[in-house]
N, C-alpha and C positions, 0 to 999 in steps of 0.2 A: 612378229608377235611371239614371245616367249609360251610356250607348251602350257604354262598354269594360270597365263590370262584367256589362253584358247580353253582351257579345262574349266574355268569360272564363266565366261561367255556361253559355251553350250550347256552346262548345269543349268543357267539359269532361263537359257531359251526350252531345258526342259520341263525346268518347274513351270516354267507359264502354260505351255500345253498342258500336264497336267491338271492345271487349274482350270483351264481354261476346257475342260472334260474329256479330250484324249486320256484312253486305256494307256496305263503306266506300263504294259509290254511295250507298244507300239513308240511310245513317247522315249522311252528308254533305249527301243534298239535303232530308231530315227537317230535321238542322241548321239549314240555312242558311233553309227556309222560315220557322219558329218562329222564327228570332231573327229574318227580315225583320218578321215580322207583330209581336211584343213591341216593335222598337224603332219602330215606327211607332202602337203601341198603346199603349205605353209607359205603363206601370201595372194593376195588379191589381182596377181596378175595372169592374166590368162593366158598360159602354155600347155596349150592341148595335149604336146605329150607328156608334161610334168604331170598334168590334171589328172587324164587318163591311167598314167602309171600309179596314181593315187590311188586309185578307184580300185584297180585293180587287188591292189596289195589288200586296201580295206575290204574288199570284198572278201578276200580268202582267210581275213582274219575272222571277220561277223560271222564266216561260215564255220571254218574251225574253233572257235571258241567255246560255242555253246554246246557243241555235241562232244567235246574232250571233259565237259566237266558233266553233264548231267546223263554221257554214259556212267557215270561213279554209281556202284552197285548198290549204295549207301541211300541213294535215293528212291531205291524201289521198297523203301519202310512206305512213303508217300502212300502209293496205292491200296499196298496191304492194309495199311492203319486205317482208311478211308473206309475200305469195302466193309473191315468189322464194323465199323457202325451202322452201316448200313442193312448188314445182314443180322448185326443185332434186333435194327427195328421189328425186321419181319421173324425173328425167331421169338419176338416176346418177350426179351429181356428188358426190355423199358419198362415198358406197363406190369412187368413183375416187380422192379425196383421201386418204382415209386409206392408203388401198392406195401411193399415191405418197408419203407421210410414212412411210410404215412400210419402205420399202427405202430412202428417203432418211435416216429417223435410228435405224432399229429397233437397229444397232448400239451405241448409248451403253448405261450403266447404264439400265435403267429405258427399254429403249428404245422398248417400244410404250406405254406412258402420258405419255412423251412425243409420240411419231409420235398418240397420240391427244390431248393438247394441241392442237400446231400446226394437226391435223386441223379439231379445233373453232373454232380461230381463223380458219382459211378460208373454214370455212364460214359463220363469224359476217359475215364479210365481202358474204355476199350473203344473209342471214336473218337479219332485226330482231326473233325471236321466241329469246331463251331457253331456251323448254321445250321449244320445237321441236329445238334443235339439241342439248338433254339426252336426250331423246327419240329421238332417231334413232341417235346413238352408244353410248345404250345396248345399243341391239338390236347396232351392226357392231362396235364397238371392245370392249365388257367380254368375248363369248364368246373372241374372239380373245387377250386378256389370261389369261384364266383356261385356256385350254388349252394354255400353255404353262408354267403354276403361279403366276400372279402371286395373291396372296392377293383372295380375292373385294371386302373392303371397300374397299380399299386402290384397287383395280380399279374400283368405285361412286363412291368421293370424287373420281376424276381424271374421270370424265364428268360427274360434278355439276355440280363447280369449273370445267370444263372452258369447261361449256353457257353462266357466266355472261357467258364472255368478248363474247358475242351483245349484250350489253345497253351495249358501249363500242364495238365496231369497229361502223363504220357499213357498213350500215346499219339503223340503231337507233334503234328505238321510242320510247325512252324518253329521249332525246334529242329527240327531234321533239317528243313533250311536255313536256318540261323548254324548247324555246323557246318554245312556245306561250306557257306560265304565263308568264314573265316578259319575253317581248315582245323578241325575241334573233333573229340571224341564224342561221336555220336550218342555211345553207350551212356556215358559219365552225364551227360546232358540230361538223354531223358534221366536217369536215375535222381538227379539235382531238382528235375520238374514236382516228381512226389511231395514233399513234405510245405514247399510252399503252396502248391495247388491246392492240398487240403486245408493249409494254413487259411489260404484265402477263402477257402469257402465255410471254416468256421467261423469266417471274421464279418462275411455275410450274414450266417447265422443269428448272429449275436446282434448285428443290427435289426435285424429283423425280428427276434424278440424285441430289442428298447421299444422299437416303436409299435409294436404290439402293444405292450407293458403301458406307455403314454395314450396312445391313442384304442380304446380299448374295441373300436369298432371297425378297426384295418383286419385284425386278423383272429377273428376269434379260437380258441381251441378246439380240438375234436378229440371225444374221451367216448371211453365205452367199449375199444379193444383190449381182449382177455389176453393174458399170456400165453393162453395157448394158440391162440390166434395169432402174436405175434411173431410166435416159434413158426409155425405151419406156412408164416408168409418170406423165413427163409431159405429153403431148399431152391425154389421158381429162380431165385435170383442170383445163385450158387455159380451160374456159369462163370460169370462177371470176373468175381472172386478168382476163380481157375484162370481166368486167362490175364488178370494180373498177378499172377503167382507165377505164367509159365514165361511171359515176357520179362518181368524180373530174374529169375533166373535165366535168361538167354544174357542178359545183359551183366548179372552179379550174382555170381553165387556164393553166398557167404560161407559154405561147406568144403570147398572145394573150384574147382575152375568151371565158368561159364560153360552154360549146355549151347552156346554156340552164338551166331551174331544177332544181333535184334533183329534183323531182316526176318532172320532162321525165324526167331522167337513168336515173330509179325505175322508169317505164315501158317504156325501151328495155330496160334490164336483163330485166327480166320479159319483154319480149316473145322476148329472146335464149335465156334459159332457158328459156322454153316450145318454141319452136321445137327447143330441147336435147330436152327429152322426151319430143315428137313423134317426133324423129330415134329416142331408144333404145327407144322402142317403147309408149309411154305410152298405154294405153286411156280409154275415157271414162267408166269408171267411175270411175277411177285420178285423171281431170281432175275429177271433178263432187266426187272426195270432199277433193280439195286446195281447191277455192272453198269448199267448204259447211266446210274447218277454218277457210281463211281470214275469210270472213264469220262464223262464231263468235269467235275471238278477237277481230277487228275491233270489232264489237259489246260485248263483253267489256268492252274498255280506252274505246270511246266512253260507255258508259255509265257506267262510272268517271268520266270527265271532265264528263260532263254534270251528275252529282250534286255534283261537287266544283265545280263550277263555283256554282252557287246559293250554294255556302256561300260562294266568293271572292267573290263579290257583299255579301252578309251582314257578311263583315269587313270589307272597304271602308265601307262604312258605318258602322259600330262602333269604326271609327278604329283598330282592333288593331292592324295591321303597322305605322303610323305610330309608337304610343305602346309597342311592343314595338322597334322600330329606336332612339325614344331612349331609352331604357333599356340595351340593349345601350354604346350608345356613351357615355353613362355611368358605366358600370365601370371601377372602379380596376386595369385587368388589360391588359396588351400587347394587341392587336388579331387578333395572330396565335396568344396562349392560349386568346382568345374562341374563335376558327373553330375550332380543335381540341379545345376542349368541345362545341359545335355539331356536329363529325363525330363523335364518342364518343356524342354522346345519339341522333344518327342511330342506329348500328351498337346502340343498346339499343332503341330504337324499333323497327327490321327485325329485332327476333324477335320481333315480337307482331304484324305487318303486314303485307302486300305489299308489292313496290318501288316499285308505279306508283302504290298506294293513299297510299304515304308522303311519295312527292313532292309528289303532288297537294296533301296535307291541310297539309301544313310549307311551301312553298314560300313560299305567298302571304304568310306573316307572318316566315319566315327569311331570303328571300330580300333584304327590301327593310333589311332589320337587315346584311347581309355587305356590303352595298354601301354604307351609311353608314359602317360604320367603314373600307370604304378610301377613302372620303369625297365617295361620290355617284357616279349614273351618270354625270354628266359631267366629273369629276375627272381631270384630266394625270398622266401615270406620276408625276412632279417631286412633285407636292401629297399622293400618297395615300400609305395607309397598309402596302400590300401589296406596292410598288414597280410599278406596274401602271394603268395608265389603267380609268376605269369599263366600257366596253365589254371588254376584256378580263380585267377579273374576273370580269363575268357570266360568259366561255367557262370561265375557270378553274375557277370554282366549280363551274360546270354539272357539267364531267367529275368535281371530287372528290365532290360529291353521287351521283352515275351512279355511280360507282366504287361507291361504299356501298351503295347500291342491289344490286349485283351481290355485294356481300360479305353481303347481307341476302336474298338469294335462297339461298344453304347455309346458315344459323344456324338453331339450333332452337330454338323447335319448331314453326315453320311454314318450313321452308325450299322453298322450291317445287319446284326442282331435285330436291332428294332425295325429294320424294315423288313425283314425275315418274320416276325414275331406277327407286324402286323399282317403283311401277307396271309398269313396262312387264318389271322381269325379276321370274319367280317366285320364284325364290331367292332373295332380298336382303328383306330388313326395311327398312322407314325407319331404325331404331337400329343397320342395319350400315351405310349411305351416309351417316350421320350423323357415324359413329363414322369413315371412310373420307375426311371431307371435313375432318376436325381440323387437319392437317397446312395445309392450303390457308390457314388465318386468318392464321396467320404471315405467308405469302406475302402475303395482301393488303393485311395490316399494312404490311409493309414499301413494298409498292408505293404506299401510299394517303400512307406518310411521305415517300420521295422525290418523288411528285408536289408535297407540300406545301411541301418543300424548294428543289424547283427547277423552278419553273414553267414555265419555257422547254423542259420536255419536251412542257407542254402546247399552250403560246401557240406555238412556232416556225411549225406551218402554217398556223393560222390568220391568224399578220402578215404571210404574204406575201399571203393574198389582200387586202390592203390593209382 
């Protein structure tokens, strides 16, 4: 049997486990072992010592593989990004943010599912964790919504939708991992995540006025904050602001040369924010129980990557990304229909998946397929097919995959958010945060077609850091 019928046999015995509710580490590095050991043994007859010398070899690969790549220093953003948010919660920067969004926009239609929007995207700004920042606005922002009559679901789909925005404004996870996989400038990345994350959350915004606007009993406004009151409710939220000011600069310094790597950048932030929590009175119960969320997620997402790492090993060898990129480029079809079937089978793929499980498993064989058709990682804007140099489609790419990602985090019927969202309030079902998070798809339709559209919302930051 030829190496890329073995590499299409075992992809496909992995999607079924998958599906069939095996954790996508486990299914990935199950995968990735059995196809090393088959295409090294390659054939169904049994010679114990062909077999055995199999195993053997596989073994040393499954072992070396995944600690050659996720010793990369590059990955210890993961933890640091994690723990600010978490030490955010307990220093108070949440409930100071939304508190200062809410007298700064509670006025419009719709004005605290907006003021909780913007809320979320601040807070995404210093917490790389998603469910964390689902999780935490469910508890300050929905009671606050619903006691003033905003409909309960309605009030569940804007903290869902909200939470996803975590996974584009840096600093984010899921981004750190998306350079990993395909060997990309971590900095230029997150720096690429800003301008569409906020994009995306004015686009939120804006929905959620219309249907204020139409439906005049979803979201009433809230008026009666003086100006000085809305002044007084900026300093509490100040920190936020500093520690996206000190991670941009670790990453771009438009003055002069970077105050150092994002890792660096990741560090001071968290030491700022801890120092915050210490200040508003942070016990160490309150401290022991933010490290032991943080080292569980941490672990969480390393274990995903270590399994899925086996299996990238497995493909490489089976020649798949190779013989799946000339196939892509192949097709009788514009270049730019291909990438938009490719984000379409995404957004079908993240309702059966996780987002970090989906990137992981796709990456390695779609990735090197988007880059061929704009015709190579080392391709001149002039020569490609997307108007865009090969380094700068990886960043493009990166965020419209991430995007996805984030529209596959509310899709049912595994949307992580919404069972996040419900969890934490008694009241809500998952099929009412489901049913509450409908309106959002539109919106990130629309956001996921202007990015495609006009790339330069994405690329501008990252071309100045040269």
């Amino acid at each position: 049997m030829e190496p890329i019928e073995i590499g299409i046999w075992v992809s496909i015995g992995m999607l079924v486990f998958v599906v069939l509710g095996m954790r996508v580490a486990f299914a990935a590095a199950m995968a990735g072992f059995v196809g090393l050991v088959w295409l090294r043994w390659n054939g169904f007859d049994y010679d114990p010592d062909r077999f055995w010398k199999a195993v053997e070899i596989s073994v040393k690969i499954a072992g070396l593989t995944p600690h050659s790549k996720v010793s990369a220093q590059v990955l210890s953003l993961i933890p640091v990004f994690i723990m600010i948010g978490y030490l955010a919660y307990y220093a108070k920067l949440t409930t100071a943010l939304f508190e200062a969004c809410k007298r700064w926009f509670a006025w419009v239609p719709g004005g605290l599912a907006v003021s909780t929007v913007f809320a979320t995207a601040g807070f995404a700004a210093v917490s790389g964790a998603s469910v964390a920042t689902a999780a935490v606005f469910a508890r300050i922002a929905i009671p606050e919504m619903l006691k003033i009559g905003y409909n309960k679901q309605f009030a569940a789909g804007v903290v869902a939708a909200g939470g996803t925005l975590a996974s584009l404004i840096p600093p984010s996870a899921i981004l750190v991992i998306y350079a990993i996989i395909v060997e990309q400038d971590v900095g230029k990345l997150l720096l690429a995540g800003f301008i569409p994350g906020a994009f995306s959350a004015v686009v939120y915004a804006a929905l959620i006025i219309g249907i204020a606007m139409i439906w005049k009993s979803v979201g009433p406004p809230v008026t009666g904050f003086t100006w000085r009151e809305r002044f007084e409710a900026l300093p509490p939220a100040s920190p936020i602001v500093l520690v996206v000011v000190i991670i941009i600069f670790f990453v771009y310094n438009p003055f002069g040369d970077a105050w150092g790597t994002p890792t660096e950048g990741g560090a001071v932030g968290a030491f700022i924010v801890f120092l915050m929590a210490l200040y508003k009175g942070m016990r160490w119960n309150q401290l022991k129980v933010a490290l032991l969320d943080t080292a569980k997620l941490t672990v969480m997402i390393f274990t995903i990557i270590w399994g899925v790492l086996i299996y990238v090993r497995f493909l490489g060898f089976a020649e798949l990304p190779d013989a799946f990129a000339t196939w892509i480029t192949g097709l009788d079809m514009a270049p730019l229909t291909i990438l938009v079937c490719i984000l379409l089978a995404y957004a079908v793929l993240g309702m059966f998946m996780d987002a970090i499980g989906m990137l992981l498993l796709t990456l390695p064989v779609v990735y090197p397929a988007v880059m061929a058709l704009n015709g190579g990682e080392t391709v001149a804007a002039a020569d490609s097919a997307f108007g865009m140099s090969g380094p700068m489609c990886a960043i493009w790419f990166g965020i419209l995959v991430v995007k996805m990602a984030e529209f596959c985090l509310i899709t049912p019927p595994i949307g992580l958010n919404c069972f996040v969202v419900a969890g934490v309030r008694d009241d809500l079902t998952v099929q009412d945060v489901f049913r509450g998070v409908t309106p959002f798809f539109i919106a990130d339709g629309i956001t996921i077609a202007l990015l495609v559209a006009f790339p330069g919302i994405v690329l501008w930051l990252p071309s100045l850091a040269g």
